[in-house]
N, CA and C atoms of all chains as a GROMACS GRO file, in nm:
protein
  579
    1UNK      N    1   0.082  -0.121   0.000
    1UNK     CA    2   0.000   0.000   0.000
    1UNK      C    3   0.085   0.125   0.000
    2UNK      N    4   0.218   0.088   0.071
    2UNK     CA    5   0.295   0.240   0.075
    2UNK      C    6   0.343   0.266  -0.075
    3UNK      N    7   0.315   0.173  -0.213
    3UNK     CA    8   0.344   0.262  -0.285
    3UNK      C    9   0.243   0.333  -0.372
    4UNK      N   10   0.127   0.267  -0.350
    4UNK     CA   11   0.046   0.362  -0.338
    4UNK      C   12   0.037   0.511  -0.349
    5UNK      N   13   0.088   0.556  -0.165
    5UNK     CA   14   0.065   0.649  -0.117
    5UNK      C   15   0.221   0.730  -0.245
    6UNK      N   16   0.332   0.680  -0.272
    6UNK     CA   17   0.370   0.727  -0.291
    6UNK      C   18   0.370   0.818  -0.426
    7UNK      N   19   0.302   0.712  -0.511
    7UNK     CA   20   0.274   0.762  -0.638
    7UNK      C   21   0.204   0.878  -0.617
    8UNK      N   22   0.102   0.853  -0.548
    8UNK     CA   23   0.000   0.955  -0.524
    8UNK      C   24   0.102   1.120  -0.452
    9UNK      N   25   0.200   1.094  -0.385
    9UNK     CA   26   0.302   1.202  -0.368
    9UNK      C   27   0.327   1.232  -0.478
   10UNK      N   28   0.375   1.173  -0.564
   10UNK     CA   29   0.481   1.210  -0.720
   10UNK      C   30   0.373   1.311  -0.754
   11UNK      N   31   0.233   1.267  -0.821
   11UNK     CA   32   0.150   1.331  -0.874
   11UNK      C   33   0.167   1.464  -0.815
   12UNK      N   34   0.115   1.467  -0.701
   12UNK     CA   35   0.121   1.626  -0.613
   12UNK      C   36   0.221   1.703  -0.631
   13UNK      N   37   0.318   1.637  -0.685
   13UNK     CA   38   0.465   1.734  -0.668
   13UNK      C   39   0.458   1.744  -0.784
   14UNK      N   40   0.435   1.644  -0.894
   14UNK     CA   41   0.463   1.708  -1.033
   14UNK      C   42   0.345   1.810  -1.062
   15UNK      N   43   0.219   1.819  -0.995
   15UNK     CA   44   0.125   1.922  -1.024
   15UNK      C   45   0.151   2.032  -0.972
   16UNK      N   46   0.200   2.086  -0.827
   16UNK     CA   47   0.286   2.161  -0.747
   16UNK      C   48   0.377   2.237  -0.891
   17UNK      N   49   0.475   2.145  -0.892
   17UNK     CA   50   0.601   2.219  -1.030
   17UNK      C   51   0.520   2.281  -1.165
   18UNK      N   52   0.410   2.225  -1.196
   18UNK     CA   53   0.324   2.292  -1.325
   18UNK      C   54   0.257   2.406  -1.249
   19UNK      N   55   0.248   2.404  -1.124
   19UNK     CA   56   0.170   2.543  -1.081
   19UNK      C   57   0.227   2.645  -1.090
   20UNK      N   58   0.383   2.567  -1.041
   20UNK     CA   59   0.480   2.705  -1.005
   20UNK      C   60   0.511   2.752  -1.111
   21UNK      N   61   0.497   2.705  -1.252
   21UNK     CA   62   0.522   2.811  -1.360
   21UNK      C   63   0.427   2.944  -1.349
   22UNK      N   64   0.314   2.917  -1.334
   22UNK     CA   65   0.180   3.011  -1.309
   22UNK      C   66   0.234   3.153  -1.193
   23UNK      N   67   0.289   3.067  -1.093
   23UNK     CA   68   0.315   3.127  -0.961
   23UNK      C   69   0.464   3.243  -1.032
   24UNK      N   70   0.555   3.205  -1.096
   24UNK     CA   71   0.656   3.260  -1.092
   24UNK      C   72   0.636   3.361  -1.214
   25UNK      N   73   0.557   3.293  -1.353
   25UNK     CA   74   0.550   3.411  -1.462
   25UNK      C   75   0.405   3.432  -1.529
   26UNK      N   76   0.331   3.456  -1.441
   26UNK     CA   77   0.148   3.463  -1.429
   26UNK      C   78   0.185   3.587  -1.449
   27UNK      N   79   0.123   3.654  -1.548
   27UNK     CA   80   0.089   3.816  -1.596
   27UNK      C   81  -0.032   3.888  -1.522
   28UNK      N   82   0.015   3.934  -1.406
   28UNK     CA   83  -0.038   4.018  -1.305
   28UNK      C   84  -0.028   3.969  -1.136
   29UNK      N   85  -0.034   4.027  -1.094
   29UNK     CA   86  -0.037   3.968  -0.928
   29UNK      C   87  -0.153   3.879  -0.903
   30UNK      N   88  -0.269   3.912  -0.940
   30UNK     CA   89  -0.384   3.804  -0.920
   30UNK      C   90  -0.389   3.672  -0.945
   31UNK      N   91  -0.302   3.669  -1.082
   31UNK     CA   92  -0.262   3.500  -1.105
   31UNK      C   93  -0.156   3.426  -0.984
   32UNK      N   94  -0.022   3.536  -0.957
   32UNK     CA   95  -0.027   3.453  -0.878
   32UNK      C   96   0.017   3.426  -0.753
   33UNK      N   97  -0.130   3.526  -0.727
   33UNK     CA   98  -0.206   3.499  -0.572
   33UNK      C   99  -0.310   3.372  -0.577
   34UNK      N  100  -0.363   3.368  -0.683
   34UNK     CA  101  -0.452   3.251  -0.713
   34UNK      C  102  -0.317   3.090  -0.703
   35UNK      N  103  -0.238   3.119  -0.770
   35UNK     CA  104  -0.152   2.983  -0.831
   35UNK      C  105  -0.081   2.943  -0.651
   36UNK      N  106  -0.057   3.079  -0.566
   36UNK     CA  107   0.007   3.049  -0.394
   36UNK      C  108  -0.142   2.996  -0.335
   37UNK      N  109  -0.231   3.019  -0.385
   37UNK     CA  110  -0.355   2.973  -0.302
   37UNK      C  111  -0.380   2.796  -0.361
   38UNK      N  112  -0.391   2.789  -0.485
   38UNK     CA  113  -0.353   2.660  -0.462
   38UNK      C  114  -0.237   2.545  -0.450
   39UNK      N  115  -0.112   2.582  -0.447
   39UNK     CA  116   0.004   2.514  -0.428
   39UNK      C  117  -0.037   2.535  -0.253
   40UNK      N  118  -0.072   2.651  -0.223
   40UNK     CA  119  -0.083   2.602  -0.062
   40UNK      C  120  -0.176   2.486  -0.003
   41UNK      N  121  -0.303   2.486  -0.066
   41UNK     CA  122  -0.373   2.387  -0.084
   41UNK      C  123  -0.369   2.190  -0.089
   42UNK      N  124  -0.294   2.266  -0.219
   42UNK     CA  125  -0.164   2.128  -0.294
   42UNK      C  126  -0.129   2.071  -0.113
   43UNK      N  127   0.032   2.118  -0.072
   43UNK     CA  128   0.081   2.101   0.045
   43UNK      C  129  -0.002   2.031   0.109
   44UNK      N  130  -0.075   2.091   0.101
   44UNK     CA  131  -0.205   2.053   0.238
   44UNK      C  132  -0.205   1.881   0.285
   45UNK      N  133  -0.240   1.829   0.122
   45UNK     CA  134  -0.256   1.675   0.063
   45UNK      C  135  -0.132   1.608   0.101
   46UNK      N  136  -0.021   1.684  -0.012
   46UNK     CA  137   0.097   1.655   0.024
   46UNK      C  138   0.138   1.597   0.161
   47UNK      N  139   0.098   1.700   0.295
   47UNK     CA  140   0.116   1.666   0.421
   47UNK      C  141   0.068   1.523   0.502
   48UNK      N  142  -0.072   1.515   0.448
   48UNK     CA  143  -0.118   1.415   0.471
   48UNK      C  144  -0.075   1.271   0.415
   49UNK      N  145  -0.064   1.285   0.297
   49UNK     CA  146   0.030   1.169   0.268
   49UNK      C  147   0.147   1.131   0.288
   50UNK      N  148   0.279   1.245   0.343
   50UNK     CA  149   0.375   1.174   0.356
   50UNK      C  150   0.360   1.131   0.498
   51UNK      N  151   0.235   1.205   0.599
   51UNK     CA  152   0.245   1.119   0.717
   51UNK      C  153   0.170   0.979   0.702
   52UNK      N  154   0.169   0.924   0.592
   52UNK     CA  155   0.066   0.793   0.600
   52UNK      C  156   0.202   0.709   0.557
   53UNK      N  157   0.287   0.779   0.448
   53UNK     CA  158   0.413   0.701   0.397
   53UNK      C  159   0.572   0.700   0.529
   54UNK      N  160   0.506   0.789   0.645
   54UNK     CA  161   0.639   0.778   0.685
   54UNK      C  162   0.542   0.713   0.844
   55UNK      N  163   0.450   0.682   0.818
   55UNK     CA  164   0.322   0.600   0.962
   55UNK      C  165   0.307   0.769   1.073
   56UNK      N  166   0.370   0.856   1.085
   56UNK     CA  167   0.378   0.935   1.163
   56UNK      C  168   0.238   1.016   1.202
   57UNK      N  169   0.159   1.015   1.284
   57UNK     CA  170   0.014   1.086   1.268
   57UNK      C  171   0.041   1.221   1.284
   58UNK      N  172   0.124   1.298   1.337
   58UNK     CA  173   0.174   1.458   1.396
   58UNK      C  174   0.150   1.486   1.240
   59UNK      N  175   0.163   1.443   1.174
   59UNK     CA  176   0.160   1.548   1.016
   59UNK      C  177   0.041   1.560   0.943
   60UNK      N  178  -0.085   1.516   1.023
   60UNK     CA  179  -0.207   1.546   1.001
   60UNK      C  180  -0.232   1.704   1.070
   61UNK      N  181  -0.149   1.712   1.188
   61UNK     CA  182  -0.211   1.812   1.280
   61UNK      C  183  -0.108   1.938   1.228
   62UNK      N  184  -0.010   1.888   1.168
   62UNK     CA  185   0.011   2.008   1.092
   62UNK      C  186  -0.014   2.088   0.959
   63UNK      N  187  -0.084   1.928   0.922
   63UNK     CA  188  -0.152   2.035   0.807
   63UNK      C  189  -0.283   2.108   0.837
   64UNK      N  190  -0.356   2.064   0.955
   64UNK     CA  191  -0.444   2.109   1.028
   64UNK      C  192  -0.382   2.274   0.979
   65UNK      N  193  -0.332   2.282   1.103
   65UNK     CA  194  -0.250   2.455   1.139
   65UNK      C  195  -0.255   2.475   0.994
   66UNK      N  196  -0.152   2.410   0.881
   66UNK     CA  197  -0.123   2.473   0.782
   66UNK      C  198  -0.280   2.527   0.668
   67UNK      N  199  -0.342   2.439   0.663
   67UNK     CA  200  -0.469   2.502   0.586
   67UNK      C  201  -0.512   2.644   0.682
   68UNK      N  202  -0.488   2.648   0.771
   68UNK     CA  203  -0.573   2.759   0.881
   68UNK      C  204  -0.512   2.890   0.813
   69UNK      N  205  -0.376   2.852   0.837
   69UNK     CA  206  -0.308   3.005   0.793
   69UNK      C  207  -0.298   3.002   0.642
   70UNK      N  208  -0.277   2.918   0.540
   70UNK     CA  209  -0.307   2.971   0.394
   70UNK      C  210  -0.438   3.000   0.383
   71UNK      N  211  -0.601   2.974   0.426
   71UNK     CA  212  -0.691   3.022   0.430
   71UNK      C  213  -0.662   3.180   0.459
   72UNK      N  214  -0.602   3.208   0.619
   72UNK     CA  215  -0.593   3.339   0.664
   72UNK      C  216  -0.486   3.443   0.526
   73UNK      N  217  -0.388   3.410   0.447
   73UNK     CA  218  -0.308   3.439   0.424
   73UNK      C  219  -0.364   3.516   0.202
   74UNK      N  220  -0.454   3.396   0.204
   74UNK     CA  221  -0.536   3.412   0.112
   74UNK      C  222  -0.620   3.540   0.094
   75UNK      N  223  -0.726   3.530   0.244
   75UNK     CA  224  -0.787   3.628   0.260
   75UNK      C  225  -0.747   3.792   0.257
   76UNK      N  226  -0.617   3.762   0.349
   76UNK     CA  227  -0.555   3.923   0.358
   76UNK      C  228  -0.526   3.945   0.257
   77UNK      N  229  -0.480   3.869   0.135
   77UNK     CA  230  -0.405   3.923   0.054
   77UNK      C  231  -0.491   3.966  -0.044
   78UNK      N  232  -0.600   3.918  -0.103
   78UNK     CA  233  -0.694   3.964  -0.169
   78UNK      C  234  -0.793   4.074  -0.106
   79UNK      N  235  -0.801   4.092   0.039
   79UNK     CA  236  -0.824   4.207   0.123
   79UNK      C  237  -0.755   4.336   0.090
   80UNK      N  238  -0.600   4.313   0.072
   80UNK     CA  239  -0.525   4.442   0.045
   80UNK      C  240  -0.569   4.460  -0.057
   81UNK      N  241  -0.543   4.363  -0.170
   81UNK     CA  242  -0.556   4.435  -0.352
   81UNK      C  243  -0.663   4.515  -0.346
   82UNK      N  244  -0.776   4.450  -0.288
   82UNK     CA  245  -0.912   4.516  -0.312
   82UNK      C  246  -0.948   4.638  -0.209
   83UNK      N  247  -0.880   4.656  -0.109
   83UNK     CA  248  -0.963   4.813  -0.067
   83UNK      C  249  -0.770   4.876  -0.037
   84UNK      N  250  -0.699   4.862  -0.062
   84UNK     CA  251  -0.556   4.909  -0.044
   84UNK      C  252  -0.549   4.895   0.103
   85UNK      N  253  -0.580   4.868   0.191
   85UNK     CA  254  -0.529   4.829   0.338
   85UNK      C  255  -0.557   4.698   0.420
   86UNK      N  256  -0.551   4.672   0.515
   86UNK     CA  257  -0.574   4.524   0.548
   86UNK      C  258  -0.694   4.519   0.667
   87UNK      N  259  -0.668   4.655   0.743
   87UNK     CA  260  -0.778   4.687   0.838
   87UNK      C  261  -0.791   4.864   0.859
   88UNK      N  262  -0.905   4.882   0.828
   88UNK     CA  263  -0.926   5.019   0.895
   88UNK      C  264  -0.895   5.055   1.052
   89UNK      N  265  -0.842   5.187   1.086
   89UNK     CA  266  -0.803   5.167   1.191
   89UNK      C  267  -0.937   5.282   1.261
   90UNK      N  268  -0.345  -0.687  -0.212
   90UNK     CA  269  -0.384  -0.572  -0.134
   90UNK      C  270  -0.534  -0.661  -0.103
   91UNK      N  271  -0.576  -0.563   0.013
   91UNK     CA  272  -0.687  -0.641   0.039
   91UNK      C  273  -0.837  -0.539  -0.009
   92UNK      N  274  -0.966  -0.569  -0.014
   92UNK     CA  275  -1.078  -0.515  -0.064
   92UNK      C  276  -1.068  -0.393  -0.061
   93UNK      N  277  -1.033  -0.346   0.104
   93UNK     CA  278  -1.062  -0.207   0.131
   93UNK      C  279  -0.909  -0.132   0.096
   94UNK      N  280  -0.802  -0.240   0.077
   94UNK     CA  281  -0.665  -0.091   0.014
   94UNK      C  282  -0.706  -0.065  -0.151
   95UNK      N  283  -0.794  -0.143  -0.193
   95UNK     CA  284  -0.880  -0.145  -0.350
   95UNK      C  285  -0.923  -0.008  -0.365
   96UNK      N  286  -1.066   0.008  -0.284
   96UNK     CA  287  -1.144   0.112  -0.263
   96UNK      C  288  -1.032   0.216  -0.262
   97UNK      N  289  -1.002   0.211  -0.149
   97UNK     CA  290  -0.896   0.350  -0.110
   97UNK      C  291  -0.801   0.381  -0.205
   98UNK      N  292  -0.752   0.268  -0.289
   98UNK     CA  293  -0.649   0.338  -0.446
   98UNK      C  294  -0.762   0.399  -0.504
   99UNK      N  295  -0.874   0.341  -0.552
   99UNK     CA  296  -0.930   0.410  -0.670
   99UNK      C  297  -0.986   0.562  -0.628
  100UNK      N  298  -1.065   0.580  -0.501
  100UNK     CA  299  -1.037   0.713  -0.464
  100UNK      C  300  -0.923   0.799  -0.469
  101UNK      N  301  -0.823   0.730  -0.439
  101UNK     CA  302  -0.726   0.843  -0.426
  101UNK      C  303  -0.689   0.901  -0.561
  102UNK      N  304  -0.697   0.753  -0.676
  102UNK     CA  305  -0.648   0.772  -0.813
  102UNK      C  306  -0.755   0.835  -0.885
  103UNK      N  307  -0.874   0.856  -0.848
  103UNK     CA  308  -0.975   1.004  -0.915
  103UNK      C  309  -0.944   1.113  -0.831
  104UNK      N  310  -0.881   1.123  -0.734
  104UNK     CA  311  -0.821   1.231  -0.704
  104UNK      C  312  -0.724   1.301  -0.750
  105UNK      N  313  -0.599   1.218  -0.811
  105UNK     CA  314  -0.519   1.224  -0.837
  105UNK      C  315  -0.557   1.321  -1.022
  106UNK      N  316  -0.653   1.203  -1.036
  106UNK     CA  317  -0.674   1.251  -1.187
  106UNK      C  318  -0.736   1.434  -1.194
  107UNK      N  319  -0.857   1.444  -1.079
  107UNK     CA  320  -0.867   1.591  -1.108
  107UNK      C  321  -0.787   1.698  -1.049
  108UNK      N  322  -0.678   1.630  -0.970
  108UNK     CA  323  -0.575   1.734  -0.920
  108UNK      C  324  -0.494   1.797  -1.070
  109UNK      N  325  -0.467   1.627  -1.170
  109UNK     CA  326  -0.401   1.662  -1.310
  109UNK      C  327  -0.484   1.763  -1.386
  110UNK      N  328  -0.616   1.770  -1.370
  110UNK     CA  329  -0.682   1.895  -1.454
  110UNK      C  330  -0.689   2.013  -1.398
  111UNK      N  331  -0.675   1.978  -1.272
  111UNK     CA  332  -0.715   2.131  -1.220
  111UNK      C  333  -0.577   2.235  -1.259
  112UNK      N  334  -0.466   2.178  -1.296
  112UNK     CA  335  -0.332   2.173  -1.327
  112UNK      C  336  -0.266   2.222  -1.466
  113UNK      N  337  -0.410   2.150  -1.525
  113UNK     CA  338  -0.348   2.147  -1.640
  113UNK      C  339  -0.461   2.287  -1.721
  114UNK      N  340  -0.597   2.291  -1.623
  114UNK     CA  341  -0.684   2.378  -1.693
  114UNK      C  342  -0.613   2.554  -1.591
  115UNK      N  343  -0.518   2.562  -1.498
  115UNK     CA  344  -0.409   2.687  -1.457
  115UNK      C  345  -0.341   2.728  -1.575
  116UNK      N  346  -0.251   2.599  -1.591
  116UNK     CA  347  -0.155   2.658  -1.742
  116UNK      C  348  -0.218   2.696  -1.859
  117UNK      N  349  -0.348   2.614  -1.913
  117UNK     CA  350  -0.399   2.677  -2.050
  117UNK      C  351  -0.482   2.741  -2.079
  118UNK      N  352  -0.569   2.790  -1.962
  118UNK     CA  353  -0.712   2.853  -1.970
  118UNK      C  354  -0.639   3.007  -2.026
  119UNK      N  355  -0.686   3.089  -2.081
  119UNK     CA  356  -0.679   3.225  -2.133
  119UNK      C  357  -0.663   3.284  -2.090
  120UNK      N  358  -0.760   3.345  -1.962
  120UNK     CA  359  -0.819   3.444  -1.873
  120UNK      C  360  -0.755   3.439  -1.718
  121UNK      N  361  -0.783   3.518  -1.611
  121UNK     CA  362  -0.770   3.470  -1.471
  121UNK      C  363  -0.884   3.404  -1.393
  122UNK      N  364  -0.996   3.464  -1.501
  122UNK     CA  365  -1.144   3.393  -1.407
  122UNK      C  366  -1.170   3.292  -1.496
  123UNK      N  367  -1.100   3.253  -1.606
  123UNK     CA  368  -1.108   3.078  -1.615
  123UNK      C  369  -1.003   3.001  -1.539
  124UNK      N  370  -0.883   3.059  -1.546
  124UNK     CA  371  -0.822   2.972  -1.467
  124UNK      C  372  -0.903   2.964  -1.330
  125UNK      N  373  -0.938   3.048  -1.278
  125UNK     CA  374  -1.014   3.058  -1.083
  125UNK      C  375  -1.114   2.912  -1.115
  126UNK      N  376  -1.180   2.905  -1.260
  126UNK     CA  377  -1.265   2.832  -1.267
  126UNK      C  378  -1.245   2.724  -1.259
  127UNK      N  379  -1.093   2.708  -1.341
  127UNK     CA  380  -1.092   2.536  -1.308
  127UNK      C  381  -1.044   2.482  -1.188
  128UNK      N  382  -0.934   2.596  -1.140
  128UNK     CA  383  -0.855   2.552  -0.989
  128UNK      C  384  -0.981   2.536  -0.885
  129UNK      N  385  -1.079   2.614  -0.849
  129UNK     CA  386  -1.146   2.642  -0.751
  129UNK      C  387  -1.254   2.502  -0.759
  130UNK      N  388  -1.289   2.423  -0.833
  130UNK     CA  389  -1.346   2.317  -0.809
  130UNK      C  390  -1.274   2.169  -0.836
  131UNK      N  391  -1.188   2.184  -0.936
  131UNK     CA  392  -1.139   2.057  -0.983
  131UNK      C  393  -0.989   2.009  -0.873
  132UNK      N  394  -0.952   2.141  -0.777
  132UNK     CA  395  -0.833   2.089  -0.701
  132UNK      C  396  -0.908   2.069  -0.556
  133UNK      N  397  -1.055   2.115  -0.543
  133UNK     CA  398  -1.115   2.092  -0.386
  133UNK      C  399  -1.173   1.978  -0.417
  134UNK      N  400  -1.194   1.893  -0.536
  134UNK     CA  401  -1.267   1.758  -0.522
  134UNK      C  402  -1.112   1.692  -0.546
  135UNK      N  403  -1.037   1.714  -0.622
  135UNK     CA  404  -0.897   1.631  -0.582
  135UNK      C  405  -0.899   1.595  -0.437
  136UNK      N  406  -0.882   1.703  -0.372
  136UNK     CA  407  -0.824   1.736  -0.263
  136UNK      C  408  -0.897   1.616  -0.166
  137UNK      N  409  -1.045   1.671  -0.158
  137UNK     CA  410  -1.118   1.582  -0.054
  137UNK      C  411  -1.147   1.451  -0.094
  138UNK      N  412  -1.071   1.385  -0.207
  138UNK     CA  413  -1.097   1.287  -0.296
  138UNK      C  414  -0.982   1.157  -0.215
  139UNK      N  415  -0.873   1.256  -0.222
  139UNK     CA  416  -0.735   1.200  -0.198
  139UNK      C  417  -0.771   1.168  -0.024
  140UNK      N  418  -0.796   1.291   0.048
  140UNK     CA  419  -0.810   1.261   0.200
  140UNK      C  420  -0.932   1.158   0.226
  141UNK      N  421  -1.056   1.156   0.151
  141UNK     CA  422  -1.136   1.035   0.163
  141UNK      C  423  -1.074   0.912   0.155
  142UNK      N  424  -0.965   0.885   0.078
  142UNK     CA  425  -0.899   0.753   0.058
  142UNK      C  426  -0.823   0.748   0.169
  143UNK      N  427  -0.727   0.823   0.179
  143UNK     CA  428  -0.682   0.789   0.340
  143UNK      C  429  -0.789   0.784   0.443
  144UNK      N  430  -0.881   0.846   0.472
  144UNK     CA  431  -0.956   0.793   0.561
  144UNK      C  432  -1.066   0.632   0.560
  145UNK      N  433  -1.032   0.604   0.463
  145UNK     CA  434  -1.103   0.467   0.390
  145UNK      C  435  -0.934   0.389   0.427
  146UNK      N  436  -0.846   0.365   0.425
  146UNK     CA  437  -0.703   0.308   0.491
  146UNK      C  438  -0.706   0.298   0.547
  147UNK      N  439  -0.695   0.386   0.670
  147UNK     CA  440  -0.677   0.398   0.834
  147UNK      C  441  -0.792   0.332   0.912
  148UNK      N  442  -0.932   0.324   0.849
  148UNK     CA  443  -1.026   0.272   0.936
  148UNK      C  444  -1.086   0.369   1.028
  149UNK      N  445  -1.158   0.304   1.115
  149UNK     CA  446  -1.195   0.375   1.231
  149UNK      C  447  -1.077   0.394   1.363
  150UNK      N  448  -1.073   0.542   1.340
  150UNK     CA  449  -1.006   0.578   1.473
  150UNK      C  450  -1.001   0.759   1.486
  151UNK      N  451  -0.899   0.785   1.578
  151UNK     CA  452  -0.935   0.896   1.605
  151UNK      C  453  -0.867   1.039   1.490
  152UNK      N  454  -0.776   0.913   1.421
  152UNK     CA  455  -0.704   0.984   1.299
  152UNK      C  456  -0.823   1.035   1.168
  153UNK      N  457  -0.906   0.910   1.174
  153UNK     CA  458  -1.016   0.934   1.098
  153UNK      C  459  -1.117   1.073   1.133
  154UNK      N  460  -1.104   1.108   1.214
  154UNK     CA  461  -1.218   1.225   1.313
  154UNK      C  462  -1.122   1.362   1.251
  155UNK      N  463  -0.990   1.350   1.220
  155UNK     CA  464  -0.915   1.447   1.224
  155UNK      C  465  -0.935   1.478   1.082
  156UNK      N  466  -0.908   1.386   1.014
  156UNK     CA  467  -0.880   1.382   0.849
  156UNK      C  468  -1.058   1.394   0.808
  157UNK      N  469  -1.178   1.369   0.873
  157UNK     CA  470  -1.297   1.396   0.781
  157UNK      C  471  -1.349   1.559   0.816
  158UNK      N  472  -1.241   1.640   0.960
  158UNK     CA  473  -1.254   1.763   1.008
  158UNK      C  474  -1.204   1.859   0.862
  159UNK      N  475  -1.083   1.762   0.849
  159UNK     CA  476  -0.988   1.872   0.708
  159UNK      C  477  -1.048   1.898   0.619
  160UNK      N  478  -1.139   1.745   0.541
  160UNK     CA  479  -1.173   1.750   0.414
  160UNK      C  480  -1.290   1.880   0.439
  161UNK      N  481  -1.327   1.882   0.536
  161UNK     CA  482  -1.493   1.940   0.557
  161UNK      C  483  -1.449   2.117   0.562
  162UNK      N  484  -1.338   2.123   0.608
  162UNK     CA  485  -1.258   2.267   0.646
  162UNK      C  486  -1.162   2.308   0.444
  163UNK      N  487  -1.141   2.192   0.409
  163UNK     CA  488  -1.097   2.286   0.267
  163UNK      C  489  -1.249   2.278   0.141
  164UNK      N  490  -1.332   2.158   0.223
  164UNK     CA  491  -1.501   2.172   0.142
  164UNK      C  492  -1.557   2.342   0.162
  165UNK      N  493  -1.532   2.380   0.270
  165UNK     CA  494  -1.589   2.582   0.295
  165UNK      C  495  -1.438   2.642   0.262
  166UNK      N  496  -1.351   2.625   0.306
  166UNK     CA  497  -1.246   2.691   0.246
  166UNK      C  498  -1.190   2.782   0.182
  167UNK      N  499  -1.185   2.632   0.075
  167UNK     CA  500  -1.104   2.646  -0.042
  167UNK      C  501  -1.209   2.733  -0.155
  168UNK      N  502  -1.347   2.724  -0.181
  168UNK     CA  503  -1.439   2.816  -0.275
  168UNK      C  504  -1.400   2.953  -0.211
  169UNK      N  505  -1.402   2.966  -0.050
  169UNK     CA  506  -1.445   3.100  -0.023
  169UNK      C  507  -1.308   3.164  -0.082
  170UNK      N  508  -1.209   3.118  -0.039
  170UNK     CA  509  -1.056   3.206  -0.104
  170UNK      C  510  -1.108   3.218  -0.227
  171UNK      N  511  -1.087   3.087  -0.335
  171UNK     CA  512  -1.158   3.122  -0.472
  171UNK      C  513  -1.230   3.288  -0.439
  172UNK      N  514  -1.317   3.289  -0.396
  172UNK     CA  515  -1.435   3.373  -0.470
  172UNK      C  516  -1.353   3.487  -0.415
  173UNK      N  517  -1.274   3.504  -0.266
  173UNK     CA  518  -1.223   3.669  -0.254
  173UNK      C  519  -1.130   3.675  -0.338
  174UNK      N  520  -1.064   3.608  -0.391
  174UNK     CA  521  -0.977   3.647  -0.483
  174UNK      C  522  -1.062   3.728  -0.594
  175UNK      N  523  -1.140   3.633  -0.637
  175UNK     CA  524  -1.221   3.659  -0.771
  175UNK      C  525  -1.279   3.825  -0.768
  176UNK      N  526  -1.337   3.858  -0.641
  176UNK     CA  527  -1.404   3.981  -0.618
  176UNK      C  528  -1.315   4.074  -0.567
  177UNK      N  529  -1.153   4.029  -0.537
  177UNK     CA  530  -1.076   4.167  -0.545
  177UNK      C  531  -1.050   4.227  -0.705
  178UNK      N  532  -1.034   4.095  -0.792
  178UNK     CA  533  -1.008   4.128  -0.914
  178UNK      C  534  -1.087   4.154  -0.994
  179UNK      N  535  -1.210   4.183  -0.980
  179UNK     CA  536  -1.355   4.232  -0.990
  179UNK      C  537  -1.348   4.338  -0.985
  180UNK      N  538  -1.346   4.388  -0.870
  180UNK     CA  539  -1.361   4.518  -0.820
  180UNK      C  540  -1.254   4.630  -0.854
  181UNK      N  541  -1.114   4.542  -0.851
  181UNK     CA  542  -1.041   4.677  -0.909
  181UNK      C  543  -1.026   4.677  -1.016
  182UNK      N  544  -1.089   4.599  -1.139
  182UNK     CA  545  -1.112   4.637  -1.252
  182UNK      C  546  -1.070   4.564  -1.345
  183UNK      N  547  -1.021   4.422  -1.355
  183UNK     CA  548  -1.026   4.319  -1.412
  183UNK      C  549  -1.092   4.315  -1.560
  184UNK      N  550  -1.102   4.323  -1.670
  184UNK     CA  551  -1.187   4.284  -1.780
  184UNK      C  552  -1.175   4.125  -1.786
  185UNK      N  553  -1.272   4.045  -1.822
  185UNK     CA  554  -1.285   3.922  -1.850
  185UNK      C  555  -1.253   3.918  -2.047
  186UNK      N  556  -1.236   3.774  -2.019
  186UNK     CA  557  -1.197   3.783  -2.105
  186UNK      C  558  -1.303   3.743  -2.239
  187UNK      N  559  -1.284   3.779  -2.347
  187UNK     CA  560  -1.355   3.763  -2.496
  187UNK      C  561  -1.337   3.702  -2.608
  188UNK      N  562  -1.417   3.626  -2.681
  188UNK     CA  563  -1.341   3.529  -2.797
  188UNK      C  564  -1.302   3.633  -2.872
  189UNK      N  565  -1.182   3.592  -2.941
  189UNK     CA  566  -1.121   3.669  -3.030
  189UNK      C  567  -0.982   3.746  -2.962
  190UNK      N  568  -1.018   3.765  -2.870
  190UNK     CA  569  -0.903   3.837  -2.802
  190UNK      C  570  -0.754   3.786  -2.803
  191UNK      N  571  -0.690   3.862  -2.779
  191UNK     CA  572  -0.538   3.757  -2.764
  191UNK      C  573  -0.528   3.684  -2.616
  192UNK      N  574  -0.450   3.622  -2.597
  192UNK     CA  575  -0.439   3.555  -2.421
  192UNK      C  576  -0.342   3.646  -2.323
  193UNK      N  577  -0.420   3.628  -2.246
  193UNK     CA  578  -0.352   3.718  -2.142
  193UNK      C  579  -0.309   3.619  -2.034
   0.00000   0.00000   0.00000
């Protein structure tokens, strides 16, 4: 079954590397704020599977945390583009 | 492998498959609100596709409680980022895109 899980890693990483073209030469900032929103996403999976390939359960609970803050990280950032600040004071 | 590591490949491997489109419709779509279109649904059913199969592996336990919390947390998520993105680039003035046009 662990190779399985692993193939299923390869995939994620080779989809990850086709994103990051998006992420690095996406014509405007919106692309890629969109392309970091889903490679963060990506990770997410990523996390979960290498804790199933390495038996370790702690790497569920960090992808826990980790979706929390690319959700939060998402938000602000499309918060700034759209009113130019992050919070009124 | 036994019945249930069966089940749990073929989930993971339709996961796998719309993670490849959601991937592949980033690099070739035209626009930014087609690309939003294909990432924003075809990588959140990857996504909860792939973690359903691990939770179909592991069985019942308390790992399972954790992993059906995630899928359910990038199920509200992952659209809502989608859509603020979509409505910052809305709002400050984005044109969509038009047949005929060149690609942007």
């Amino acid at each position: 079954m662990i190779e399985t899980f692993l193939a299923i890693g390869m995939v994620i990483i080779f989809t990850i590397l086709l994103s990051l073209y998006r992420l690095v030469l996406g014509p405007g900032v919106f692309n890629q704020i969109a392309a970091s929103n889903v490679i963060g996403t990506k990770v997410i999976v990523l996390l979960v599977v290498i804790g199933f390939i390495f038996e370790r359960p702690m790497f569920i609970d960090i992808s826990l945390l980790y979706a929390a803050l690319n959700f939060i990280a998402t938000l602000l950032m499309a918060r700034y583009l759209e009113r130019g600040e992050i919070c009124k004071a | 492998m036994q019945g249930v590591d069966i089940i749990a490949t073929v989930f993971m491997a339709g996961g796998a498959f719309f993670m490849i489109t959601g991937a592949a419709g980033l690099l070739r779509f035209p626009d930014f609100y087609t690309r939003l279109h294909a990432t924003g649904k075809c990588d959140t059913l990857g996504e909860v596709l792939i973690i359903v199969g691990c939770m179909i592996y592991q069985g019942w336990s308390f790992l399972t409680l954790k992993l059906l919390f995630l899928s359910l947390f990038i199920f509200i998520v992952n659209p809502t980022g989608t859509h603020a993105i979509m409505k910052a680039a809305y709002v400050t003035g984005l044109k969509p895109w038009k047949k005929g046009e060149a690609r942007r």
